[in-house]
FITORDO-583513 format. One line per 4 residues: number of its first residue (from 1); for each residue x, y, z of C-alpha. Coordinates in steps of 0.5 Angstrom, whole numbers, plus 500, padded with zeros to 3 digits. Example, Ala and Ser with C-alpha at 12.3 -4.5 7.8 and 13.67 -1.06 7.14 Angstrom:
<sites>
1> 525/491/516 | 527/498/514
</sites>
This chain:
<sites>
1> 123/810/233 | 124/802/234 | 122/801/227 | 128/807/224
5> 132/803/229 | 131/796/226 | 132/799/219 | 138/801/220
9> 141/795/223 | 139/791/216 | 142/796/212 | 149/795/217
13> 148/788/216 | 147/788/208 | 153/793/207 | 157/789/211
17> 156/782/208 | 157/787/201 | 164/789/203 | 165/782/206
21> 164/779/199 | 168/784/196 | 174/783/200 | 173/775/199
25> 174/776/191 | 181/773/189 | 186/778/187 | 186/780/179
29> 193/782/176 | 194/784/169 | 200/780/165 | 203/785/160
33> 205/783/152 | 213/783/152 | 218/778/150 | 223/776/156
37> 229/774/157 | 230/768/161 | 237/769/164 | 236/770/172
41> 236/778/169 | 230/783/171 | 231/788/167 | 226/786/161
45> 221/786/168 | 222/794/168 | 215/798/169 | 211/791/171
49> 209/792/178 | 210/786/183 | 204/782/187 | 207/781/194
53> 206/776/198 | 209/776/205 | 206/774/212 | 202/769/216
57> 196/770/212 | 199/768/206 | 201/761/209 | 197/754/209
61> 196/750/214 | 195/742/213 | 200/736/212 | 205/737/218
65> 206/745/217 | 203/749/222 | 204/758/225 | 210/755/228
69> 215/753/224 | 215/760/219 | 219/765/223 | 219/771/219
73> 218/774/212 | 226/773/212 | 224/766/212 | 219/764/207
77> 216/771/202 | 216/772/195 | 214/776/190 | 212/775/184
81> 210/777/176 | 208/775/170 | 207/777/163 | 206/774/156
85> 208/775/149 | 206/770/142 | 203/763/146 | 208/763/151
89> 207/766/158 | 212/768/163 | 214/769/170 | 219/772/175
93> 218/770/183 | 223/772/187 | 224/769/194 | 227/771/200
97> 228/764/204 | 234/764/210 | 236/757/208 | 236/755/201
101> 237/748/201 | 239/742/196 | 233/738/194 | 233/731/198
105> 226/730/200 | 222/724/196 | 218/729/192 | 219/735/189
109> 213/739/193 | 216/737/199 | 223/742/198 | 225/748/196
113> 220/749/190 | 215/753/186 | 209/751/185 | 206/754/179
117> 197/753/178 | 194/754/171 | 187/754/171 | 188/756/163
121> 181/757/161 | 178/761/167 | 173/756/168 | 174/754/175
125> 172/747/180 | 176/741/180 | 183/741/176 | 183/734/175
129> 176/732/172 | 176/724/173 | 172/720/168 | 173/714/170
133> 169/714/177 | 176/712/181 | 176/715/188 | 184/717/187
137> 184/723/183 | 192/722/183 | 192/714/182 | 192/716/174
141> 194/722/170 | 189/722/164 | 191/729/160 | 184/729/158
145> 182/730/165 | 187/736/166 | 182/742/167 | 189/746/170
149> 195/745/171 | 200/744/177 | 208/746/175 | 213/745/180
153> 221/748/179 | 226/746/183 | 230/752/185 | 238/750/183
157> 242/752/177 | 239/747/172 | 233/747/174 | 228/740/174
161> 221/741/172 | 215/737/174 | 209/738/170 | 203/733/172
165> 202/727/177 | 204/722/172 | 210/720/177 | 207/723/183
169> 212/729/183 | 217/724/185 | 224/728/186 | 227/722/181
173> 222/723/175 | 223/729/173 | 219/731/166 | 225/737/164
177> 224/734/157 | 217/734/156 | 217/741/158 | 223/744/154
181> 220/739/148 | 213/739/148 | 212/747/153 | 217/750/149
185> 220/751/157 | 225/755/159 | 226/756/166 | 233/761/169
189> 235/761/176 | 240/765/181 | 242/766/188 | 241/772/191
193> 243/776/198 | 236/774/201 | 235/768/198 | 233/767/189
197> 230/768/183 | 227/764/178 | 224/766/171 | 220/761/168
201> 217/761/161 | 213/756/157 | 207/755/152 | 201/751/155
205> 199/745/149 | 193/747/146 | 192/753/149 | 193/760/144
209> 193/766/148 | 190/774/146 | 190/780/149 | 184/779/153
213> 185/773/155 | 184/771/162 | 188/766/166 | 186/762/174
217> 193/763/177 | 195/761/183 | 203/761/186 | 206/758/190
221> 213/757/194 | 215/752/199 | 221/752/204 | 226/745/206
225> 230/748/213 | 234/741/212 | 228/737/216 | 223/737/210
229> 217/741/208 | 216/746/214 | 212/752/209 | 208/753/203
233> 206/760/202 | 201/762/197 | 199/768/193 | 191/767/194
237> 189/759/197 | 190/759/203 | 183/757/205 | 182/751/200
241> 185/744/197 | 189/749/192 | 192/742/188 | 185/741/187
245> 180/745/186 | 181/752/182 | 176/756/185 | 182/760/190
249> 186/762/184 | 187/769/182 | 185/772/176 | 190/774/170
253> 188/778/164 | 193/779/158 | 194/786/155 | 197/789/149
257> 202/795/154 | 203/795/162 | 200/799/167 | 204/803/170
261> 205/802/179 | 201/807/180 | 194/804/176 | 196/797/178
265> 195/799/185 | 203/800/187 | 204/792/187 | 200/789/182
269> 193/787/186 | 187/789/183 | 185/796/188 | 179/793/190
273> 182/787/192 | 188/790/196 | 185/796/200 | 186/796/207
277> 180/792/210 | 181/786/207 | 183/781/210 | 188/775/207
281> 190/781/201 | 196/785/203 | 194/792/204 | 196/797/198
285> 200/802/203 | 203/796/207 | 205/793/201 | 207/799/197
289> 212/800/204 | 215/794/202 | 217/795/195 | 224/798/196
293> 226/792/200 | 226/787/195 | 230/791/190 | 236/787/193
297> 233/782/188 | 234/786/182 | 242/787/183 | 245/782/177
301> 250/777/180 | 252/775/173 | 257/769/177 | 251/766/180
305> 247/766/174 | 245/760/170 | 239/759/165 | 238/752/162
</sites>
């Protein structure tokens, strides 16, 4: 009996730490083939389910940010989708943020900001892959060292981009023209009842996209009160060093044709990973009971649009 007894507390043991390890595994979401719009309007978006992202297990904690200073999803919450068409991605994220502020903090991560990771191979480990031996990965931006990508968007009618630490994201040195020269970039933004919408496109140098293809992703959106950076929510690295390292990112695989709501899991996370029990993933029916409060963001303001 004793022996029966031990063996079924290592079949528990192996079962649980199976299922732990299921539930760790980063989110996965599909980027549809379809050529958008970039104009603040989400009808091209039709049929693509959204990725959630709303709570405190979404939050980063670290560099003067900590659980007070986030009240409530109404203060900082987002969703978030993607798509490609030809070699250029696209993404829609909407925000919901109580108090959208002008940027005036010295660098753009430390305003109101989306942050957008790219680990453009799928290869995981360091984003910056230093080759000359320096102890500061940021004291030099080589872009053969660039393993991945941290894009930052600056949340305002002519939206300023930040493409890599070449400046550090210092607020006033601004890479806007090398992304719409060199990115082929285009970014769109809109005020909205609850806070605003960015739509962003682009296409990653050197980097030829097919169906098939699967990208590292990490989204992210930080939130100025007016006294500097208070929050940075993240759709998956709420654990790691995001900035740099990709091994967090979430995984997003290219396709011909969208999968509808009810075969991406009701909100665009990989089943598996968006069932209940998994902690740090928004569970599918939470998840799904929350869609219908987000469709303010689909109602057009045309007077508040702008596009660059």
């Amino acid at each position: 009996m004793k022996t029966k007894f031990n063996l079924l507390r290592v079949l528990c043991l192996l079962v649980g730490l199976s299922a732990a390890a299921e539930c760790a595994e980063p989110p996965s979401c599909d980027f549809p083939r379809r050529n958008i719009k970039l104009d603040g309007d989400l009808n091209d978006w039709a049929g693509i389910p959204p990725n959630l992202v709303q709570g405190k297990e979404h939050l980063w904690f670290g560099q003067g940010m900590t659980p007070e200073k986030w009240t409530n999803n109404a203060d900082l919450s987002y969703q978030w989708r993607g798509a490609w068409f030809g070699d250029r991605l696209f993404f829609a994220v909407e925000v919901a943020d109580d108090h959208l502020v002008e940027p005036g903090q010295a660098s753009s991560f430390l305003c109101d900001c989306l942050e957008i990771y790219l680990d453009y191979n799928h290869q995981g480990g360091a984003r910056v892959k230093v080759l000359d031996g320096r102890a500061d990965v940021f004291a030099r931006c080589d872009p053969r060292e660039l393993m991945g990508y941290e894009l930052h968007f600056l949340p305002e009618n002519r939206p300023r981009v930040y493409l890599d630490h070449s400046d550090k994201y210092a607020l006033g040195k601004p890479q806007t023209n090398r992304f719409k020269r060199d990115w082929a970039g285009k970014a769109a933004f809109r005020k909205t009842p609850k806070g605003y919408l960015m739509e962003v496109g682009f296409s990653v140098p050197g980097v030829p996209l097919a169906a098939g293809k699967i990208l590292g992703v990490e989204i992210g959106v930080c939130d100025d009160d007016g006294k500097g950076r208070e929050s940075i929510m993240m759709w998956t690295g709420t654990k790691g060093d995001f900035w740099l390292t990709m091994e967090e990112y979430g995984k997003a695989t290219l396709t011909d044709t969208p999968k509808s709501g009810a075969e991406a899991g009701g909100n665009g996370y990989n089943a598996k990973n968006s069932s209940t029990g998994c902690r740090g993933r928004l569970e599918r029916g939470r998840a799904a009971a929350k869609i219908d409060d987000w469709m303010f963001l689909s109602r057009r303001h045309e007077d508040q649009a702008s596009a660059q």
